[in-house]
VOBA-1610 file (N, C-alpha, C; in pm, whole numbers, padded with zeros to 5 digits, always signed):
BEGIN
Unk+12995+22562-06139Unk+13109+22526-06061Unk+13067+22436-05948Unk+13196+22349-05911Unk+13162+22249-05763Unk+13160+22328-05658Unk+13084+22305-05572Unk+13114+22357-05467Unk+13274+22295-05381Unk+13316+22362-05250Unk+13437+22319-05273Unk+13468+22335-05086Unk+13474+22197-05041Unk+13481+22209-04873Unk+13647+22251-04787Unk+13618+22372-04799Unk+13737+22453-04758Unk+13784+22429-04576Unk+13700+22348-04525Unk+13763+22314-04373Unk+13872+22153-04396Unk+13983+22245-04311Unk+14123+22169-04325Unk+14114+22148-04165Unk+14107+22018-04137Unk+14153+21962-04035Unk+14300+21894-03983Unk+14346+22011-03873Unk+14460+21982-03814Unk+14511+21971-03697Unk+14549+21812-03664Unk+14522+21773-03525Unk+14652+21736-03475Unk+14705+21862-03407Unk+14857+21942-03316Unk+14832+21850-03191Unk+14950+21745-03119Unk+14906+21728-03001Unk+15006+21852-02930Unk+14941+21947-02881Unk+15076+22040-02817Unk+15109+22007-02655Unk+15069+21894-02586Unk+15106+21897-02469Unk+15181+21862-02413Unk+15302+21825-02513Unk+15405+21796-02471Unk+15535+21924-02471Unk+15463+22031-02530Unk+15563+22132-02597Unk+15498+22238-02481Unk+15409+22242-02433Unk+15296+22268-02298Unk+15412+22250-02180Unk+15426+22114-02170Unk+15477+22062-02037Unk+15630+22093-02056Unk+15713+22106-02182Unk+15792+22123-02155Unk+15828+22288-02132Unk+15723+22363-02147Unk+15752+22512-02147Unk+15687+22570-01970Unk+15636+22504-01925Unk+15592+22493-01807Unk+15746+22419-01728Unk+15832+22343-01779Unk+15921+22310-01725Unk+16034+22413-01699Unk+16036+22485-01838Unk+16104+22597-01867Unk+16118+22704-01760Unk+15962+22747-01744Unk+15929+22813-01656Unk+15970+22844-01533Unk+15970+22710-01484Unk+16033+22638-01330Unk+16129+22708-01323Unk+16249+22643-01407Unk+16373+22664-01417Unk+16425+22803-01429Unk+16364+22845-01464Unk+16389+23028-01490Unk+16360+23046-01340Unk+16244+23031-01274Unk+16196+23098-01173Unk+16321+23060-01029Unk+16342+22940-01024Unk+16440+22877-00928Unk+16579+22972-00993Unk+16587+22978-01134Unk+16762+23043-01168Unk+16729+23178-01087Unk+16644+23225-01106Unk+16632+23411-01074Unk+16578+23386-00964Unk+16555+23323-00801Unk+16546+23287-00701Unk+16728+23271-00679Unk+16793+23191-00722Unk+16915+23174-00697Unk+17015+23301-00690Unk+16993+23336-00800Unk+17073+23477-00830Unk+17086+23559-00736Unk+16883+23589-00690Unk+16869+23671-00592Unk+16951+23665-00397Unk+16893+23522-00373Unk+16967+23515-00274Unk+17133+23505-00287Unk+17185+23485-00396Unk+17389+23470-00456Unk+17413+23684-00394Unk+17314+23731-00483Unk+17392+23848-00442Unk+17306+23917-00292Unk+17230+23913-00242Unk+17176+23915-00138Unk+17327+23906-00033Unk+17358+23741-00074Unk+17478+23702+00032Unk+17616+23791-00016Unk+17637+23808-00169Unk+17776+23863-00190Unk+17751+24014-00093Unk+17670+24075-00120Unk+17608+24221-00056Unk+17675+24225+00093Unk+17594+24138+00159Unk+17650+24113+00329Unk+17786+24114+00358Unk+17825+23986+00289Unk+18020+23942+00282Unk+18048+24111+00233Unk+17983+24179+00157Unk+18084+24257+00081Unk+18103+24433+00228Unk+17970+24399+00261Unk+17928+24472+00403Unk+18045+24455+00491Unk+18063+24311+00520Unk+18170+24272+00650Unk+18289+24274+00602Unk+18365+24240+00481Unk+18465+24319+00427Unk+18521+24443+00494Unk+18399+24548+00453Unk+18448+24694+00454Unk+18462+24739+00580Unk+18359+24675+00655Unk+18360+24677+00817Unk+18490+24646+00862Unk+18539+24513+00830Unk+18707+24476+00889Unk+18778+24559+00812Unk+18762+24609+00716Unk+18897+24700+00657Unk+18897+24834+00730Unk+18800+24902+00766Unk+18785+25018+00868Unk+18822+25007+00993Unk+18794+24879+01073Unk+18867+24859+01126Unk+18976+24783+01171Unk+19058+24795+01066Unk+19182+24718+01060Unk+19246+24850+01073Unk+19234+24937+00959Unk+19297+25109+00932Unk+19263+25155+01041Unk+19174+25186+01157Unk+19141+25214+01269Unk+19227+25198+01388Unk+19293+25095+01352Unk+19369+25023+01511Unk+19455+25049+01510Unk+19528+25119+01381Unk+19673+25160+01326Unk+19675+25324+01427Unk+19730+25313+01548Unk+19746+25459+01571Unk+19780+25562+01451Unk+19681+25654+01491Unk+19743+25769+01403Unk+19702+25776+01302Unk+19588+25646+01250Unk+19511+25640+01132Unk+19362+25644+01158Unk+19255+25729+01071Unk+19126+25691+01099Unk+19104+25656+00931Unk+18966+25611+00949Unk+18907+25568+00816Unk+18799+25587+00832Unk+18689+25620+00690Unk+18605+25632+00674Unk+18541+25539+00565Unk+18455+25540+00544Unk+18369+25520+00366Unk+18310+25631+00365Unk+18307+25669+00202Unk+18226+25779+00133Unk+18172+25735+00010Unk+18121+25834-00073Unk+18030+25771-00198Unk+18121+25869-00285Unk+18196+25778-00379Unk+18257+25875-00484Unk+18172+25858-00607Unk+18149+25979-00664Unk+18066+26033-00799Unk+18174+26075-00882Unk+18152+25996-01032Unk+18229+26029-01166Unk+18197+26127-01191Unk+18294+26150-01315Unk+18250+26304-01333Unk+18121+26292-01421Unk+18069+26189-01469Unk+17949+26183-01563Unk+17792+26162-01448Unk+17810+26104-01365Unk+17706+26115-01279Unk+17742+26293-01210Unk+17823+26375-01183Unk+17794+26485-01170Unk+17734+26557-01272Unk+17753+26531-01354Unk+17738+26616-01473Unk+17573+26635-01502Unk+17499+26485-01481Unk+17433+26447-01491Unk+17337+26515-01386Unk+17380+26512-01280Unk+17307+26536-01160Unk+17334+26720-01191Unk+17368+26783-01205Unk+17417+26915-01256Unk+17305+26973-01365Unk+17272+26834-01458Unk+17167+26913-01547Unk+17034+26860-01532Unk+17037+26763-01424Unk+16856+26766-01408Unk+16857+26839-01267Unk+16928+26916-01211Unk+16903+27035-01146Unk+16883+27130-01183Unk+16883+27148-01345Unk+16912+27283-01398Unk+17018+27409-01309Unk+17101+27312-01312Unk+17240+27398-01263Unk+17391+27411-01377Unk+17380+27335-01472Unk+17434+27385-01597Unk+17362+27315-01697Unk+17429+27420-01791Unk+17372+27423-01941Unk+17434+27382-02030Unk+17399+27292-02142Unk+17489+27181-02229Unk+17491+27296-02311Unk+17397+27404-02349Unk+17421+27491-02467Unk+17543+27573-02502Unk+17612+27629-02391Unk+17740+27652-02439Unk+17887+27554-02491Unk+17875+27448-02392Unk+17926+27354-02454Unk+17921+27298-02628Unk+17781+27289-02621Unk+17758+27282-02789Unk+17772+27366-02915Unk+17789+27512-02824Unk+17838+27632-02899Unk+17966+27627-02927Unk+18076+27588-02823Unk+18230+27537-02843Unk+18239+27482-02917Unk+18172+27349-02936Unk+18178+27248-03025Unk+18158+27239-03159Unk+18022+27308-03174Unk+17998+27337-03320Unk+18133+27474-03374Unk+18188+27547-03258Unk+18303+27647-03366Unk+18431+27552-03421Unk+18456+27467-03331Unk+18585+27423-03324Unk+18543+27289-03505Unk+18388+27232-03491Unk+18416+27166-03590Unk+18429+27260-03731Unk+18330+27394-03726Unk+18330+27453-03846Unk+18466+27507-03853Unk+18544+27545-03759Unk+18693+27567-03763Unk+18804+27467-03824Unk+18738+27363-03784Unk+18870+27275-03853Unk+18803+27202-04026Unk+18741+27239-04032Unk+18702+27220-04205Unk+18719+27321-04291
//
């Protein structure tokens, strides 16, 4: 048998696909720079908002206002079982009668 010269030469110029992914880069970094300071500022405005609405309701004799933090019922629920302060197991006991019940 011939012997048989198995090196394949292949000559990629990649530096243009280089420079444009380095461009890429940029652009991502400036978008998520932008973003950051967009809600940074909505945050503040959204701060001085609540500030004038408290005291707007404030000046109203006879009215006070507050802010509080309202929790769904799924963030209680939640917060309920990584306290180990309830237990999903009876719940799942309901559940499994009512499906073997209705079949």
């Amino acid at each position: 048998m011939a012997d048989v010269n198995a090196n394949i030469d292949i000559n990629i110029d990649s530096s243009a696909a280089l420079a444009q992914l380095k461009s890429l880069q940029r652009q991502i970094a400036q978008f998520h720079t932008s973003i950051a300071k967009s809600s940074e500022a909505a945050a503040l405005a959204q701060r001085g908002l609540q500030k004038n609405l408290l005291n707007s309701i404030n000046a109203i004799s006879g009215l006070t206002a507050e802010m509080r933090t309202v929790k769904t019922s799924a963030e209680s629920f939640t917060n309920s079982l990584e306290k180990n302060k309830f237990s999903i197991l009876p719940l799942c006991g309901s559940l499994n009668k009512n499906i073997w019940s209705s079949i």
